[in-house]
C-alpha positions, 0 to 999 in steps of 0.5 A: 519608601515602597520596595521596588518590585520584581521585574514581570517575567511573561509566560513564554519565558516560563516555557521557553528554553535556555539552551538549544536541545539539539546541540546545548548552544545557549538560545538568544532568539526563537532558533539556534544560531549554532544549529538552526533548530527552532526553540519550540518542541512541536510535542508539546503544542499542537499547532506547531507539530501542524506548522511542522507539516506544511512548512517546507513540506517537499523540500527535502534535502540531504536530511532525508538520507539521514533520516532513512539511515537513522529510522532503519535502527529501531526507535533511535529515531523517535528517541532522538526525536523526543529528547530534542535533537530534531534538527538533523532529520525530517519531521515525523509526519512529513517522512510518513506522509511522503512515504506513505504517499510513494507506497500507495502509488507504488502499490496502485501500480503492483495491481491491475485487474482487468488490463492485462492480456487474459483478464477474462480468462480466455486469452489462451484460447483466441492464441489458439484459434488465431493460430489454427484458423490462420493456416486454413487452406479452405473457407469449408476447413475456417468454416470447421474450425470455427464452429468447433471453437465457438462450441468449445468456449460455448461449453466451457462458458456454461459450464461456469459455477455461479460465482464465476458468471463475471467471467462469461462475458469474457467467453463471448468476446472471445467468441466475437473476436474468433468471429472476426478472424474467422470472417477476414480469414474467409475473405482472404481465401476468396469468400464471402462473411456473413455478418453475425450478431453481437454477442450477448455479454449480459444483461447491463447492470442497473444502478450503481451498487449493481455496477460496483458489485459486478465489478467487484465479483468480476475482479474477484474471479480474477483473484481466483484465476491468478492467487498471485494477484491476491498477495499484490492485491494486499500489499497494495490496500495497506498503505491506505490502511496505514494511513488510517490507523497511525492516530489510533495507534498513538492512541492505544500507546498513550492507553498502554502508557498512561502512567508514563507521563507522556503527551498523546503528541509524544506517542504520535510521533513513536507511531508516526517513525514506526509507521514510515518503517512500516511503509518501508518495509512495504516498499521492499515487500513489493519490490520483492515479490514484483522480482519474484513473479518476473523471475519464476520464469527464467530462474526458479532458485532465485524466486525462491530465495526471493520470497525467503527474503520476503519472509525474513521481511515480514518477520522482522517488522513485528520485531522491529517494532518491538524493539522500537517500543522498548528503546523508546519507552525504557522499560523492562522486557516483561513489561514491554512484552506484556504491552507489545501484545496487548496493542498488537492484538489490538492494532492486527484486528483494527488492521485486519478490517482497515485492510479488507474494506480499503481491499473491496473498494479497490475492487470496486474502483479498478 
C-alpha cells in the first residue's frame, strides 16, 4: 500500500498571513471581519501598492483627521504603517498626492505676476497724474501738466539698465494711458483732443523661446521691484519639485539602508509620510507669510512674530525629519546622523536644481 500523500498547499498560502496585522483577529478570507483590513501588505507587491492608489482615491472619511494628527509625531506613521496597522489611516501615496495636490494650488494662487495693480512698476505715477490732471482748471494748465508727466516717465524709461528693459513697456502704457486722461479732461473743459499715436511698446517677439524669454525676464524685474514675491515665488514652485523628488528619495533611503533588509517599497512609503509632512508644513509657510505681507500694514509687531513662526517652521522640518529616520529605522544617533547628513546633502542639491527649473518655468508660464 502506497503512503498517502501530503495534501498540496498552493503558494499564496506560503505568503499569506494567519492573523490580521492590524488588530491580530485570525483571518478566514482576504479581509479581517474584525477590522476591514485586507490581508495583503501593499510593501510587499507592487501591484497592490498602485490598486492602493486608485481605489477609493477622494473617498476620504474621518480616517483623513487621524491621519493628519498621527503624521504631525515624527515617523509614528510610517512605523505604524510598516508593522501592518494600516487600517486606520490613509494610504501613503493618496495623502501625499491630495496634499500635494492642495499645495500646488494653493501656491499657484500665492503668486501672481503681472495681474496686479503696479506690475509694471508705474501704477504710482498714473495715481499721480490722475489726480493732478483731474483738478485742472484750463486745457493750457492739462496741456502743461502733460507734457510734464510724459517727459518724466519718458526719462525714467530711458534711464532703465539693460536688464530691466521688460519694464519700459510698462512706462509707455502709462504714458498712453495719461493720454487718454489728459484728452477726456481737455474735452471736459470745452476743448478739442488731438489724436496721438500708439505708443511704441517694443518691437514683438519673434518665436516662441523669444516669447517665453521675454516673459521670463519681464517677471524677473517684477521679482526685483517687490523681493517680497521672490519667497511666494519659492514656496510656490516646491511642491511641484516635492513631487519629483519622493521616488528619488526612497532611492537614496534604500542606498543608505542597504543592509537593513528593507524593500525599495518600505522606503517609498518613509518617503511618501515624510513628503506629505513636508507638504504640510508648506501649507503653514504660505499661510504664514500670506498673514505676514497683510498685516505689515496695519501691525508691524505681529508681522514680526509672523515671520519668527515662519522661521521656527523651517527648522523644524529638517528636525522632523530626522526624527522620523531615526523612529523608523531603529538605529542609534551616530549612525542615523551620519545617514541623515549623507542624504540630506544629497537630496538639498537634487532639491535645489528641481526648485529652480520648475521656478523659471513658472516664469515662463505666468
Amino acid at each position: 500500500m502506497l503512503p498517502a500523500r501530503p495534501p498540496l498547499r498552493h503558494a499564496v498560502h506560503d505568503t499569506h498571513p494567519q492573523a490580521c496585522a492590524n488588530c491580530s483577529t485570525p483571518l478566514q478570507g482576504e479581509f479581517c471581519h474584525q477590522c476591514g483590513q485586507h490581508a495583503h501588505n501593499p510593501v510587499r507587491s507592487f501591484v497592490h501598492a498602485v490598486e492602493e492608489v486608485f481605489e477609493s482615491f477622494w473617498h476620504l472619511d474621518g480616517r483623513i483627521f487621524r491621519t493628519l494628527r498621527r503624521l504631525l509625531a515624527p515617523g509614528r506613521l510610517a512605523r505604524d504603517y510598516l508593522q501592518g496597522r494600516r487600517a486606520p489611516y490613509v494610504a501613503p501615496m493618496r495623502l501625499f498626492v491630495v496634499l500635494c495636490v492642495l499645495t500646488f494650488f494653493v501656491g499657484r494662487g500665492v503668486i501672481h505676476f503681472g495681474n496686479e495693480p503696479g506690475a509694471d512698476g508705474a501704477a504710482v505715477t498714473v495715481q499721480t497724474a490722475d489726480a493732478g490732471i483731474a483738478q485742472a482748471r484750463s486745457v493750457e494748465e492739462v496741456e502743461r501738466l502733460r507734457a510734464q508727466r510724459v517727459d518724466e516717465l519718458a526719462r525714467a524709461r530711458d534711464e532703465l539698465p539693460a536688464y530691466l528693459a521688460p519694464v519700459r513697456g510698462g512706462f509707455d502704457r502709462t504714458i498712453a494711458t495719461l493720454h487718454e486722461q489728459a484728452d477726456a479732461r481737455v474735452r471736459e473743459l470745452g476743448g478739442t483732443s488731438q489724436p496721438r499715436p500708439a505708443a511704441d511698446a517694443g518691437p514683438e517677439p519673434q518665436g516662441w523661446l523669444a516669447a517665453q524669454d521675454l516673459r521670463i525676464r519681464r517677471n524677473l524685474a517684477r521679482l526685483q521691484e517687490d523681493p517680497e514675491l521672490l519667497k511666494h515665488a519659492f514656496l510656490s514652485s516646491m511642491p511641484s519639485a516635492l513631487f519629483l523628488l519622493v521616488p528619488v528619495f526612497a532611492l537614496l533611503l534604500k542606498l543608505a539602508y542597504l543592509g537593513s533588509g528593507r524593500l525599495y517599497l518600505e522606503h517609498l512609503v518613509v518617503a511618501l509620510f515624510s513628503h506629505a509632512f513636508l507638504c504640510l508644513a508648506l501649507l503653514g509657510q504660505m499661510l504664514l507669510a500670506l498673514l505676514s505681507r497683510w498685516s505689515a500694514g496695519y501691525l508691524p509687531v505681529a508681522a514680526v512674530g509672523l515671520d519668527l513662526a515662519a522661521l521656527a517652521l523651517w527648522l523644524w522640518m529638517p528636525a522632523y525629519l530626522l526624527l522620523m529616520q531615526k523612529r523608523v529605522y531603529a538605529q542609534g544617533w551616530p549612525a542615523t546622523l551620519l545617514r541623515f547628513v549623507a542624504v540630506g546633502a544629497v537630496y538639498s542639491a537634487l532639491m535645489a536644481l528641481a526648485v529652480a527649473a520648475v521656478f523659471v518655468l513658472s516664469l515662463a508660464r505666468l
